[in-house]
C-alpha positions in Angstrom: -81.1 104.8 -130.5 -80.8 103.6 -134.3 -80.1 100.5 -133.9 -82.7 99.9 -131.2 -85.2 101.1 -133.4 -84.1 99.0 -136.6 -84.2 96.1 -134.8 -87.9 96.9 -133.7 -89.1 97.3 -137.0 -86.5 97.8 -139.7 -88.7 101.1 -140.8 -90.1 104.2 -139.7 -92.8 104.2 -141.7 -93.6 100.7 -140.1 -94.1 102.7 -136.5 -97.2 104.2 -137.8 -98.5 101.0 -139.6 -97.7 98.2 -137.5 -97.2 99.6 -134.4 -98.3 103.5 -133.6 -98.2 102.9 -130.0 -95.0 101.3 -129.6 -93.2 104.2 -130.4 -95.4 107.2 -128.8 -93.4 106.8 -126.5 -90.3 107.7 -128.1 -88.7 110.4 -127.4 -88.1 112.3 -130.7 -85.2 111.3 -133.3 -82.3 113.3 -133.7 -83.0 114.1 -137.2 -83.1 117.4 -138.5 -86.1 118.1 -140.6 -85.8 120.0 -143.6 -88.3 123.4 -145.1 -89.2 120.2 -146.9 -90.4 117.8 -144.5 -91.9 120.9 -142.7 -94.3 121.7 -145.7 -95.5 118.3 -145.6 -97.2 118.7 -142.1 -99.6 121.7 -143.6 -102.2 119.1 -144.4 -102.1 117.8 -140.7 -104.7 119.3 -138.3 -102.4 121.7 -136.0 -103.6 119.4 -132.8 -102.0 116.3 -134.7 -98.4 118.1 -135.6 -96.5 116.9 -133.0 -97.3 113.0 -133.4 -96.8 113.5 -137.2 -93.5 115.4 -136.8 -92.1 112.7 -134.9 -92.9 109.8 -137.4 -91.5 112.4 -140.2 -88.0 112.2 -138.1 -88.2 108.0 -137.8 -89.0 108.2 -141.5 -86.1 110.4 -142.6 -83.5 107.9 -140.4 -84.8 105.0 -141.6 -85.2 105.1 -145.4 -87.7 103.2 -147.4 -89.3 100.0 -146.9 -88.5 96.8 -149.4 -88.6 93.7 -149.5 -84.4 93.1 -148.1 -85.3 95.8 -145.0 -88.5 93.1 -143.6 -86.8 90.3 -144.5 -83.5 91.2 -142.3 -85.6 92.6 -139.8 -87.3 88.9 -140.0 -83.9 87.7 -139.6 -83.0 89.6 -136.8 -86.2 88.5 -134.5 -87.3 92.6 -134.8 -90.2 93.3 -134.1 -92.2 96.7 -132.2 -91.5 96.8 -128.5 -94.0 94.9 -126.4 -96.0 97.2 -123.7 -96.3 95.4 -120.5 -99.7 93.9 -120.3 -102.4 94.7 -118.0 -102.4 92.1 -114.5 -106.3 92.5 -114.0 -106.9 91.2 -117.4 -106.0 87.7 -118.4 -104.2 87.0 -121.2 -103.8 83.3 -122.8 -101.1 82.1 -125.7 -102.6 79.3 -127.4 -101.3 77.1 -130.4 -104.1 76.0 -132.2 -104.3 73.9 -135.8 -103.6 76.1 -138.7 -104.9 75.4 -142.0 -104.7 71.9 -143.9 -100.9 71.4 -144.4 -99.7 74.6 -142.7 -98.4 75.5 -139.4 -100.0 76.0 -136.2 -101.1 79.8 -135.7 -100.7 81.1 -132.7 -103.6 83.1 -130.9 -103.9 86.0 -127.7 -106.9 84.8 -125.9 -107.9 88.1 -123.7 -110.6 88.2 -120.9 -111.9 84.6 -120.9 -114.2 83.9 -118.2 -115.9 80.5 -118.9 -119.8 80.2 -117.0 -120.2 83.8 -119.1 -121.9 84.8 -121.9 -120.3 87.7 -123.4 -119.8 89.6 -126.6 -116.5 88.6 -128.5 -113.6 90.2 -131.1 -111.4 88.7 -133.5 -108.6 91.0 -133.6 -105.9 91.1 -136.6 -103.0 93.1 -136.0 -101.5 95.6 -138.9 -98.6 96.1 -140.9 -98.7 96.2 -143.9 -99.0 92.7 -144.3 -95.3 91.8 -144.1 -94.5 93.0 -140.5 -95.9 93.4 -137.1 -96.9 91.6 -134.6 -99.5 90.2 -132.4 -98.1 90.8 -129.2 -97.7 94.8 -129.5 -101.3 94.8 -129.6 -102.3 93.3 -126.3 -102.3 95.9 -123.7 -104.6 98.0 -126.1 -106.7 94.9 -126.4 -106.8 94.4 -122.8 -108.1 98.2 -122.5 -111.0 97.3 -125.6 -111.6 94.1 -123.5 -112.5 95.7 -120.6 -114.2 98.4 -121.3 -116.7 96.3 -123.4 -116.5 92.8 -120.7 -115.8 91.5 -124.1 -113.1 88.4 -124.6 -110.4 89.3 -127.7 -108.7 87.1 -130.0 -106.3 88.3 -131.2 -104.3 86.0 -134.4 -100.6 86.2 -135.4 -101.0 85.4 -138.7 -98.5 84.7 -141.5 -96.7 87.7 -142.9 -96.0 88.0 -146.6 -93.9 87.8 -148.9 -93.3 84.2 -147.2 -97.2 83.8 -147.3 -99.8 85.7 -149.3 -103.0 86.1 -148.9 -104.0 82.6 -149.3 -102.3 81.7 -146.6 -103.0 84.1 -144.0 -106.9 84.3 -144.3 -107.1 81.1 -143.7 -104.7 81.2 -140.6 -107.2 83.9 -139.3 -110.3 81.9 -140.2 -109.0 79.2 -138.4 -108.5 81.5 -135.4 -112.6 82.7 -136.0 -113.6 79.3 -136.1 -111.3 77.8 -132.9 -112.9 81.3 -131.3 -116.5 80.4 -132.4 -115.9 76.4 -131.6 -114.6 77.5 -127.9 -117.3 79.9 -127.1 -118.3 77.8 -123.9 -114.7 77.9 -122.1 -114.1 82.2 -123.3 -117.5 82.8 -121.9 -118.5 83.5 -125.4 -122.1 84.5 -126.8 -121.5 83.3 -130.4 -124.2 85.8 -131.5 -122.2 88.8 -131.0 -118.7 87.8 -132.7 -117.4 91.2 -134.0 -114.2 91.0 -136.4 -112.1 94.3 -136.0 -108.2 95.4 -137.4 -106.0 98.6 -138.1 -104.2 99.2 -141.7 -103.9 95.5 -142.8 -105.9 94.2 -139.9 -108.3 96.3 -141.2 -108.1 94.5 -144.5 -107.9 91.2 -142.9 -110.7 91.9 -140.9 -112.9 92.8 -144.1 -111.3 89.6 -145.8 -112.5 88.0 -142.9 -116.0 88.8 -143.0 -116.2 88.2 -147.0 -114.7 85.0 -146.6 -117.7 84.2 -143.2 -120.2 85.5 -145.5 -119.5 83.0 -148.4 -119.0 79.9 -146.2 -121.7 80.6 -144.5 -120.1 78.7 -141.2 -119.4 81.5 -138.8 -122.1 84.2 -138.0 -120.6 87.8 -137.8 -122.0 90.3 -136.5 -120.3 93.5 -136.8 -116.8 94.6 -138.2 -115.1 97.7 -137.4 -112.6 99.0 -139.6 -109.8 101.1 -138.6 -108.2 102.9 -141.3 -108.1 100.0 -143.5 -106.0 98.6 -146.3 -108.6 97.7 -148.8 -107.3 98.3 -152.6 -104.2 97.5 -154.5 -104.4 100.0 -156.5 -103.8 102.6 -153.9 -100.7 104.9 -154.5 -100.4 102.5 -158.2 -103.1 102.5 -160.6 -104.8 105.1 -158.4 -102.9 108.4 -158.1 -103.8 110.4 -155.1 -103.6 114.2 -154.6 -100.5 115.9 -153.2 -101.7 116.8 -149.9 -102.6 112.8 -149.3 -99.9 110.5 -147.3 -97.6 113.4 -146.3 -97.2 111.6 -143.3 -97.2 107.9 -142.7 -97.6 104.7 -144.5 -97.0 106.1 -148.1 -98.1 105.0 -151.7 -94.8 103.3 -152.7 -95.2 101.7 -149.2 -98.5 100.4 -150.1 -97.1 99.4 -153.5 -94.9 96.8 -152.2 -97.1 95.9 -149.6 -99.8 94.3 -151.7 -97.1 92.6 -154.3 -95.7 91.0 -151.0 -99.6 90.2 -150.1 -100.9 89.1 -153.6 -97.4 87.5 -154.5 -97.7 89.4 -158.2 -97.8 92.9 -159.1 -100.8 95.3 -157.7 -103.2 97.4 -159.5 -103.8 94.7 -162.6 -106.7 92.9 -164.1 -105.0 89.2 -162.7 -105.3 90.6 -159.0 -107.6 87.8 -157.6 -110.7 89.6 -156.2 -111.1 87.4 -153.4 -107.4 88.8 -152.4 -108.6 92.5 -152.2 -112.0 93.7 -150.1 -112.1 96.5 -152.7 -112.6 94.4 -155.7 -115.0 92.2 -154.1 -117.7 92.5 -156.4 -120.9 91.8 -154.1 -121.3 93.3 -150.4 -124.3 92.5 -149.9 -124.8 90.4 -147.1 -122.0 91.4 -145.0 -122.3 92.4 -141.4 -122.8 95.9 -140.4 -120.0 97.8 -140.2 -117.8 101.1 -138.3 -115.6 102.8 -140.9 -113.1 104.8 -139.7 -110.1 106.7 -141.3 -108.3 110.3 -141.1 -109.1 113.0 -143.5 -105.1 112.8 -145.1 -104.6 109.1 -144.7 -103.3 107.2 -148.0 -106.6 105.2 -146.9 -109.0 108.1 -147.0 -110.8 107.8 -150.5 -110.8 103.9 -150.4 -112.1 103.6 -147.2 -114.9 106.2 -148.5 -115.7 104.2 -151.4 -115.9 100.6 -149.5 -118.4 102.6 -146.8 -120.3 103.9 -150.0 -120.2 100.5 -151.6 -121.6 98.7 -148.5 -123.8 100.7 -147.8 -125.2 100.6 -151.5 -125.5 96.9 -151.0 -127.9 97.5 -148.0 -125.4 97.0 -145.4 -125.9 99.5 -142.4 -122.3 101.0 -142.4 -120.9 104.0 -140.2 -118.0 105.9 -141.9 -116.3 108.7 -139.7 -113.6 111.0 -141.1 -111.2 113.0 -139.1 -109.9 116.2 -140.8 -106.1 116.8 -141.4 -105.8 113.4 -139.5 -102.9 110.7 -140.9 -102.3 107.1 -141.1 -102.1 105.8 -137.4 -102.8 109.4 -135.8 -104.7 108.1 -132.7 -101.6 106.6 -131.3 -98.9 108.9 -132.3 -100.8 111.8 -131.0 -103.1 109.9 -128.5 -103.5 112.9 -126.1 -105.3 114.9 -129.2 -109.1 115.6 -129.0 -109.1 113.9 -132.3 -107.4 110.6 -131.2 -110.4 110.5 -128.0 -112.5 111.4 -130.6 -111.6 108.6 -132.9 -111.3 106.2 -130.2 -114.3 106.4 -128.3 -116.2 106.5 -131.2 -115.0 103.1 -132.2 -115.7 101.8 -128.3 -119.2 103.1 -128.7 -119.5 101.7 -132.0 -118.9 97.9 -130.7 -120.6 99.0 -127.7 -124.0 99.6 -129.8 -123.7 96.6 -132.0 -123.1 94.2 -129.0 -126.5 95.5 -127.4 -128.4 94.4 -130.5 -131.1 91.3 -131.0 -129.6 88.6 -132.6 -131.0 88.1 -135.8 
């Protein structure tokens, strides 16, 4: 069971960030935990336990994430298992033109019906920013795309350290603008363009709607944020209380994470603030926006802040908080009343902005 694990991710910590669902269905590791590992689930919600106790074991057998673990699991083709996809709801691989100089990106169409005129989402998968995949995502997708008759792009953007952030915002603009430029052959109303992401999609999805904003190209809509990865100077410059990140994607995690994303060292005053949705220094203008994040997620008081920021800046913003819940939560313990509770909430979300006038 090791090694088929390593070769899907090349680190526990990494089934919670880039791919929660991949692994819930797991069964347990045979690792032992420790009076240690057991105090760190006192900060999870008792519902929640089960989920966390289980990404605790993957964690303890696969060590810590750097930069030699993602690059051999590069090496190695790893990546999280793929759930089979959904037969009732289409599903499209496209190569499409990738930024000027740069590769072709590849893109998940999901639920086009040309002759329609439907409500649309730009997905970006998470991970960190150096691992996960596209692909993992889809059945989930499929799910989102029917419940809201929506159609779902969803990008596989470039991972760092190979490409920072330069380099992968513009690989998921390109996949907005192909999206918005296609709108007649998805069945696409360009009016209602949502961008959404988990962890670093998250983040990418906020870079996302900066970057719209600013070219002024691309008209967003809404943005729903799921636990996002918005500030380098998470679990760095910015220390975090003990009872934070017991479980999950962790600060030294994050560390490395946005050094592999930024290509220099987090937390400084060189970061570039176009890099980092959390140094942006203007939010006004930005589409309305869902927040949402667990109550003991390394994420928690960033993802506060950007909600407070936005909202400050006149953006109508939602935030929702789940108690004692942990990075990726609703997928490790997706049976929980807290997981439906997160998850319809963010269906209902969508649901409301899609039914909106256009502006």
């Amino acid at each position: 069971m090791r090694a088929r694990i390593s070769a899907y991710c090349g680190a526990a910590l990494l089934t919670i960030a880039c791919a929660p669902a991949a692994f819930a269905q797991q069964a347990p590791p045979p690792v032992q935990l420790t009076a240690e590992d057991e105090a760190k689930l006192a900060p999870i919600a008792p519902e929640l336990r089960a989920g966390a106790r289980m990404a605790l074991g993957f964690s303890k057998m696969m060590g810590t994430i750097d930069e030699a673990m993602v690059l051999a699991s590069r090496k190695r083709g790893g990546g999280p298992p793929v759930p089979p996809r959904h037969a009732d709801i289409p599903v499209e691989e496209k190569m499409i033109p990738g930024p000027t100089g740069a590769p072709q990106v590849k893109l998940f169409v999901i639920n086009a019906k040309a002759g329609t005129s439907r409500p649309g989402i730009l997905h970006t998968h998470g991970g960190g920013y150096i691992i996960g995949t596209a692909a993992t995502d889809v059945r989930r997708l499929q799910d989102m795309a029917r419940e809201l008759d929506a159609v779902i792009v969803s990008v596989e953007y470039r991972l760092a350290p190979e490409t920072t952030f330069e380099g992968s915002i513009e690989d998921n603009y390109a996949g907005l603008r192909w999206m918005y430029q296609s709108a007649a052959e998805l069945g696409l109303d360009r009016s209602r363009i949502a961008v959404t992401g988990e962890s670093a999609g998250g983040g990418h999805a906020a870079l996302l709607a900066i970057t719209a904003r600013d070219r002024k190209e691309i008209p967003i809509a809404f943005q729903a944020l799921v636990y996002p990865m918005l500030d380098d100077r998470t679990g760095g410059a910015v220390k975090l209380p003990a009872h934070i990140a017991t479980v999950g994607w962790s600060g030294s995690e994050n560390q490395y994470g946005w050094k592999a994303f930024l290509g220099q060292q987090p937390g400084t005053d060189k970061v570039p603030a176009r890099a980092v949705p959390a140094r942006t220094p203007n939010l006004a203008g930005l589409p309305p926006a869902f927040i949402q994040v667990g109550g003991v997620d390394l994420f928690v008081s960033e993802d506060i802040d950007y909600a407070r920021r936005l909202n400050e800046a006149g953006v109508p913003t939602e935030l929702q908080v789940i108690p004692g819940a942990y990075h990726g939560f609703d997928q490790l313990s997706a049976d929980s009343p807290q997981a439906k509770q997160f998850t319809r909430a963010k269906i209902e979300a969508l649901r409301r902005a899609f039914s909106r006038p256009a502006k």
